[in-house]
C-alpha positions, 0 to 999 in steps of 0.5 A: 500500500505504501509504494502504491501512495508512494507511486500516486505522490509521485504522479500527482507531482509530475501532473502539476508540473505538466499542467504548469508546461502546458499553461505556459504553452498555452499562453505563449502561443504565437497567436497572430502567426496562426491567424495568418495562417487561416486567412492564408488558408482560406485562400487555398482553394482546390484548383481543379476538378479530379483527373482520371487516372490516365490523365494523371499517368500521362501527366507523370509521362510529359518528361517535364520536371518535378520540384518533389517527387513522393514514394509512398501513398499512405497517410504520410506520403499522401500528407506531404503531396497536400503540403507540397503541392499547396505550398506552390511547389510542382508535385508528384506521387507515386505508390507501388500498391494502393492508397492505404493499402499497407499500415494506413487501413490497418490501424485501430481508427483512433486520433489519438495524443497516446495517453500512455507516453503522457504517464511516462513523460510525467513519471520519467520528467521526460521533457521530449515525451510530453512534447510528443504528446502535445503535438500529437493532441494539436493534430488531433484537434486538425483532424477534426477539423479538417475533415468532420465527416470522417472524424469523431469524438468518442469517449472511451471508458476506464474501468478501475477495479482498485480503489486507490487506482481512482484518483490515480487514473482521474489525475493522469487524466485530468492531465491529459486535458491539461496538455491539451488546452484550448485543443481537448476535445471533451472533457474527462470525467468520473463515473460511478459503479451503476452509472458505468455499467448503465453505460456499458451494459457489457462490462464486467460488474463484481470488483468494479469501483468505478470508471473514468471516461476521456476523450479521443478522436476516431476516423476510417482510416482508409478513406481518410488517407484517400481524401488527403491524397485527392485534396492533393490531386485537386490542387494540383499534384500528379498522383497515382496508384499502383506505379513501382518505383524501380531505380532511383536516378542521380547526376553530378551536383554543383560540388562534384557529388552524386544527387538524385534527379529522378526515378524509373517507374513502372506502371504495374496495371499497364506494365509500362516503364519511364522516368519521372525527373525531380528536384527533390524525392522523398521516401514515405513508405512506411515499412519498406523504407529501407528497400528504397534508401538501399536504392539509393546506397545498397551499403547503408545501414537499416533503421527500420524495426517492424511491429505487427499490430493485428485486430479482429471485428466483432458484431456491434452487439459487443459494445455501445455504439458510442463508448469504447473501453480501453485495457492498459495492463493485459495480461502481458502488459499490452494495451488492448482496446475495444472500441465501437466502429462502422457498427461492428466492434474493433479489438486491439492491437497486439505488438510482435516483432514481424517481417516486413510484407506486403501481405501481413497476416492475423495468426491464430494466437494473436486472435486468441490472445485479443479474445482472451482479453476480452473476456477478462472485461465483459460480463458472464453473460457475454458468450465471448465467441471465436466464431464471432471474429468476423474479421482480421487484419495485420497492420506492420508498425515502422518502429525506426531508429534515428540515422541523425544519432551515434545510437541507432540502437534505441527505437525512436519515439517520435518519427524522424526526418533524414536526408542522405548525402544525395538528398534522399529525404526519409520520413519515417516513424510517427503515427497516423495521427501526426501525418499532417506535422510529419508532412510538415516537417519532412518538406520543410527539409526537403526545401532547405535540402534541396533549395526549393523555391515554395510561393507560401509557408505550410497552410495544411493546419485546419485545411479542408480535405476532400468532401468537408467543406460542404458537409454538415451533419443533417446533410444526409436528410437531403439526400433522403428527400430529394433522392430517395435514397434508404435512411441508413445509406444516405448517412452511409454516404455522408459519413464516407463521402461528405459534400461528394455523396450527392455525386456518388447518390447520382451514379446510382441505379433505380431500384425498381421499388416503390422505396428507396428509389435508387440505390441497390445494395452490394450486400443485404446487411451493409449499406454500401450501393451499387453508385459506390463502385462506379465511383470507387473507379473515379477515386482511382480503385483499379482492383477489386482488393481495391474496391472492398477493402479501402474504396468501400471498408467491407472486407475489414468489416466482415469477410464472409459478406465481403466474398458474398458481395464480390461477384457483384462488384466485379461485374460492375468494374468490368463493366467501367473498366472494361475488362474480358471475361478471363481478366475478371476472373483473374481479378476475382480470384486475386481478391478471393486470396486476399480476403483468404490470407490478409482479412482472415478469412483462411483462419477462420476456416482452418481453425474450423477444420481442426476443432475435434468432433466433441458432440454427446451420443444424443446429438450425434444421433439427432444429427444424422437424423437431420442429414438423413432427412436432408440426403432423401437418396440416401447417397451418403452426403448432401448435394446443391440439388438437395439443398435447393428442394430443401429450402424451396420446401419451406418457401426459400423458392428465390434462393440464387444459384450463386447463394446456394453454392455459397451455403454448400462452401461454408461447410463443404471443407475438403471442397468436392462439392458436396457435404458429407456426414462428417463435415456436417458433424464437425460443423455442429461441433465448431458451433458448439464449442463457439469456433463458428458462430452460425451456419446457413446450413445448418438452419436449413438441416433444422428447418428440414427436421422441423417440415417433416415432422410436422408433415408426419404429425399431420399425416398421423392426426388425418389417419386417426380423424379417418379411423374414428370416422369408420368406426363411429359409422359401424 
C-alpha cells in the first residue's frame, strides 16, 4: 500500500508540473502567426476538378520536371503531396500498391495524443515525451477539423477495479486535458459503479469501483488517407496508384557529388516503364523504407524495426455504439482496446516483432490472445465467441531508429526526418495521427535540402480535405428527400463521402421499388450501393482488393459478406473498366486470396477444420437424423440439388444459384462439392464449442427436421380423424 501512495505522490507531482508546461504553452502561443495562417488558408482553394487516372499517368509521362517527387501513398506520403503541392511547389506521387493499402487501413481508427507516453513523460520528467504528446493532441484537434465527416469524438471508458487506482487514473487524466488546452476535445470525467455499467451494459460488474471516461478522436482510416491524397490531386499534384518505383536516378551536383534527379517507374496495371525527373524525392513508405534508401546506397545501414499490430471485428452487439473501453495492463502488459466502429466492434492491437510484407497476416494466437482479453472485461453473460471474429487484419508498425544519432540502437519515439548525402529525404516513424506535422516537417527539409523555391509557408493546419467543406451533419436528410435514397445509406454516404455523396447518390441505379428509389445494395446487411463502385473507379480503385477493402471498408468489416458481395462488384468494374471475361476472373480470384490470407478469412476456416468432433451420443444421433432427412437418396452426403428442394420446401423458392453454392462452401471443407456426414458433424461441433458462430446450413438441416415432422404429425392426426370416422359409422 505504501509504494502504491508512494507511486500516486509521485504522479500527482509530475501532473502539476505538466499542467504548469502546458499553461505556459498555452499562453505563449504565437497567436497572430496562426491567424495568418487561416486567412492564408482560406485562400487555398482546390484548383481543379479530379483527373482520371490516365490523365494523371500521362501527366507523370510529359518528361517535364518535378520540384518533389513522393514514394509512398499512405497517410504520410499522401500528407506531404497536400503540403507540397499547396505550398506552390510542382508535385508528384507515386505508390507501388494502393492508397492505404499497407499500415494506413490497418490501424485501430483512433486520433489519438497516446495517453500512455503522457504517464511516462510525467513519471520519467521526460521533457521530449510530453512534447510528443502535445503535438500529437494539436493534430488531433486538425483532424477534426479538417475533415468532420470522417472524424469523431468518442469517449472511451476506464474501468478501475482498485480503489486507490481512482484518483490515480482521474489525475493522469485530468492531465491529459491539461496538455491539451484550448485543443481537448471533451472533457474527462468520473463515473460511478451503476452509472458505468448503465453505460456499458457489457462490462464486467463484481470488483468494479468505478470508471473514468476521456476523450479521443476516431476516423476510417482508409478513406481518410484517400481524401488527403485527392485534396492533393485537386490542387494540383500528379498522383497515382499502383506505379513501382524501380531505380532511383542521380547526376553530378554543383560540388562534384552524386544527387538524385529522378526515378524509373513502372506502371504495374499497364506494365509500362519511364522516368519521372525531380528536384527533390522523398521516401514515405512506411515499412519498406529501407528497400528504397538501399536504392539509393545498397551499403547503408537499416533503421527500420517492424511491429505487427493485428485486430479482429466483432458484431456491434459487443459494445455501445458510442463508448469504447480501453485495457492498459493485459495480461502481458499490452494495451488492448475495444472500441465501437462502422457498427461492428474493433479489438486491439497486439505488438510482435514481424517481417516486413506486403501481405501481413492475423495468426491464430494473436486472435486468441485479443479474445482472451476480452473476456477478462465483459460480463458472464457475454458468450465471448471465436466464431464471432468476423474479421482480421495485420497492420506492420515502422518502429525506426534515428540515422541523425551515434545510437541507432534505441527505437525512436517520435518519427524522424533524414536526408542522405544525395538528398534522399526519409520520413519515417510517427503515427497516423501526426501525418499532417510529419508532412510538415519532412518538406520543410526537403526545401532547405534541396533549395526549393515554395510561393507560401505550410497552410495544411485546419485545411479542408476532400468532401468537408460542404458537409454538415443533417446533410444526409437531403439526400433522403430529394433522392430517395434508404435512411441508413444516405448517412452511409455522408459519413464516407461528405459534400461528394450527392455525386456518388447520382451514379446510382433505380431500384425498381416503390422505396428507396435508387440505390441497390452490394450486400443485404451493409449499406454500401451499387453508385459506390462506379465511383470507387473515379477515386482511382483499379482492383477489386481495391474496391472492398479501402474504396468501400467491407472486407475489414466482415469477410464472409465481403466474398458474398464480390461477384457483384466485379461485374460492375468490368463493366467501367472494361475488362474480358478471363481478366475478371483473374481479378476475382486475386481478391478471393486476399480476403483468404490478409482479412482472415483462411483462419477462420482452418481453425474450423481442426476443432475435434466433441458432440454427446444424443446429438450425434439427432444429427444424422437431420442429414438423413436432408440426403432423401440416401447417397451418403448432401448435394446443391438437395439443398435447393430443401429450402424451396419451406418457401426459400428465390434462393440464387450463386447463394446456394455459397451455403454448400461454408461447410463443404475438403471442397468436392458436396457435404458429407462428417463435415456436417464437425460443423455442429465448431458451433458448439463457439469456433463458428452460425451456419446457413445448418438452419436449413433444422428447418428440414422441423417440415417433416410436422408433415408426419399431420399425416398421423388425418389417419386417426379417418379411423374414428369408420368406426363411429359401424
Amino acid at each position: 500500500m505504501a509504494s502504491r501512495l508512494r507511486k500516486f505522490g509521485v504522479t500527482a507531482a509530475g501532473i502539476a508540473i505538466g499542467a504548469a508546461l502546458s499553461t505556459y504553452a498555452l499562453q505563449h502561443k504565437d497567436t497572430p502567426q496562426y491567424q495568418v495562417q487561416m486567412e492564408e488558408m482560406q485562400r487555398i482553394r482546390r484548383k481543379r476538378t479530379l483527373p482520371s487516372r490516365s490523365e494523371q499517368i500521362k501527366a507523370l509521362q510529359s518528361e517535364e520536371e518535378y520540384d518533389v517527387l513522393i514514394i509512398g501513398g499512405g497517410a504520410t506520403g499522401a500528407g506531404c503531396a497536400l503540403d507540397s503541392v499547396t505550398r506552390g511547389l510542382k508535385t508528384a506521387l507515386v505508390e507501388a500498391d494502393d492508397f492505404a493499402s499497407g499500415t494506413s487501413s490497418r490501424s485501430t481508427k483512433l486520433i489519438h495524443g497516446g495517453v500512455r507516453y503522457l504517464q511516462k513523460a510525467i513519471l520519467g520528467l521526460d521533457i521530449e515525451q510530453y512534447r510528443m504528446v502535445k503535438e500529437a493532441l494539436h493534430e488531433r484537434a486538425s483532424m477534426l477539423r479538417s475533415a468532420p465527416h470522417l472524424t469523431r469524438p468518442l469517449p472511451i471508458m476506464l474501468p478501475v477495479y482498485t480503489w486507490w487506482q481512482i484518483p490515480y487514473f482521474w489525475v493522469g487524466i485530468k492531465a491529459y486535458d491539461f496538455v491539451a488546452g484550448d485543443r481537448n476535445v471533451k472533457s474527462s470525467y468520473y463515473l460511478s459503479r451503476a452509472d458505468a455499467l448503465e453505460l456499458f451494459p457489457m462490462l464486467r460488474g463484481d470488483k468494479l469501483c468505478g470508471a473514468i471516461v476521456y476523450y479521443d478522436g476516431q476516423q476510417d482510416d482508409a478513406r481518410m488517407n484517400l481524401a488527403i491524397a485527392l485534396t492533393a490531386a485537386r490542387h494540383g499534384a500528379a498522383i497515382t496508384n499502383h506505379v513501382e518505383v524501380l531505380e532511383l536516378l542521380k547526376k553530378k551536383g554543383d560540388d562534384g557529388k552524386d544527387v538524385l534527379c529522378g526515378a524509373k517507374v513502372r506502371d504495374n496495371i499497364s506494365k509500362k516503364e519511364w522516368t519521372i525527373k525531380a528536384k527533390c524525392i522523398i521516401n514515405a513508405t512506411g515499412p519498406f523504407t529501407d528497400s528504397i534508401r538501399k536504392m539509393d546506397n545498397p551499403t547503408v545501414k537499416e533503421i527500420c524495426c517492424p511491429s505487427s499490430g493485428v485486430h479482429i471485428v466483432l458484431p456491434g452487439y459487443y459494445s455501445p455504439q458510442q463508448m469504447g473501453l480501453l485495457d492498459p495492463d493485459t495480461s502481458d502488459g499490452r494495451v488492448i482496446f475495444f472500441l465501437p466502429w462502422l457498427n461492428g466492434t474493433i479489438a486491439g492491437t497486439t505488438d510482435s516483432p514481424c517481417d516486413v510484407t506486403r501481405t501481413p497476416t492475423p495468426t491464430e494466437d494473436e486472435i486468441q490472445f485479443i479474445l482472451s482479453e476480452i473476456k477478462n472485461y465483459l460480463n458472464k453473460d457475454v458468450d465471448v465467441r471465436r466464431g464471432d471474429v468476423l474479421s482480421a487484419w495485420s497492420g506492420i508498425r515502422p518502429l525506426v531508429s534515428d540515422p541523425n544519432k551515434e545510437d541507432t540502437q534505441s527505437l525512436a519515439r517520435n518519427h524522424i526526418v533524414h536526408v542522405s548525402d544525395s538528398k534522399l529525404i526519409t520520413i519515417a516513424g510517427g503515427k497516423w495521427t501526426t501525418f499532417r506535422a510529419m508532412a510538415e516537417h519532412t518538406i520543410d527539409a526537403a526545401i532547405k535540402a534541396c533549395n526549393l523555391k515554395p510561393e507560401r509557408g505550410c497552410v495544411t493546419d485546419g485545411l479542408w480535405i476532400e468532401g468537408a467543406q460542404g458537409w454538415t451533419p443533417t446533410m444526409y436528410i437531403r439526400l433522403v428527400q430529394d433522392l430517395g435514397l434508404e435512411v441508413e445509406v444516405a448517412k452511409h454516404l455522408a459519413i464516407s463521402y461528405g459534400d461528394r455523396a450527392f455525386a456518388v447518390a447520382k451514379l446510382a441505379t433505380l431500384t425498381g421499388k416503390r422505396w428507396p428509389i435508387i440505390g441497390k445494395k452490394l450486400h443485404p446487411e451493409f449499406p454500401y450501393i451499387d453508385a459506390e463502385v462506379r465511383y470507387g473507379i473515379r477515386e482511382y480503385a483499379c482492383t477489386c482488393v481495391d474496391m472492398i477493402s479501402r474504396r468501400l471498408r467491407l472486407s475489414f468489416l466482415n469477410v464472409q459478406a465481403a466474398i458474398e458481395a464480390l461477384p457483384m462488384i466485379a461485374d460492375i468494374m468490368a463493366e467501367e473498366l472494361k475488362w474480358s471475361k478471363d481478366e475478371k476472373e483473374r481479378q476475382i480470384k486475386q481478391c478471393e486470396h486476399f480476403l483468404q490470407t490478409q482479412m482472415g478469412h483462411q483462419a477462420n476456416r482452418t481453425l474450423k477444420e481442426k476443432v475435434p468432433i466433441n458432440l454427446s451420443k444424443q446429438e450425434v444421433d439427432m444429427y444424422v437424423k437431420r442429414f438423413e432427412t436432408i440426403d432423401k437418396e440416401k447417397k451418403g452426403y448432401v448435394s446443391i440439388t438437395d439443398i435447393k428442394r430443401a429450402m424451396k420446401s419451406f418457401g426459400d423458392a428465390e434462393v440464387s444459384g450463386e447463394e446456394l453454392h455459397d451455403i454448400l462452401k461454408e461447410i463443404d471443407t475438403n471442397m468436392n462439392g458436396q457435404v458429407e456426414l462428417e463435415e456436417y458433424l464437425q460443423m455442429m461441433s465448431a458451433i458448439k464449442s463457439g469456433f463458428v458462430s452460425h451456419s446457413r446450413f445448418a438452419a436449413v438441416a433444422e428447418q428440414e427436421e422441423i417440415r417433416k415432422e410436422q408433415e408426419r404429425l399431420k399425416k398421423q392426426i388425418t389417419i386417426e380423424r379417418s379411423g374414428a370416422t369408420q368406426r363411429k359409422s359401424n
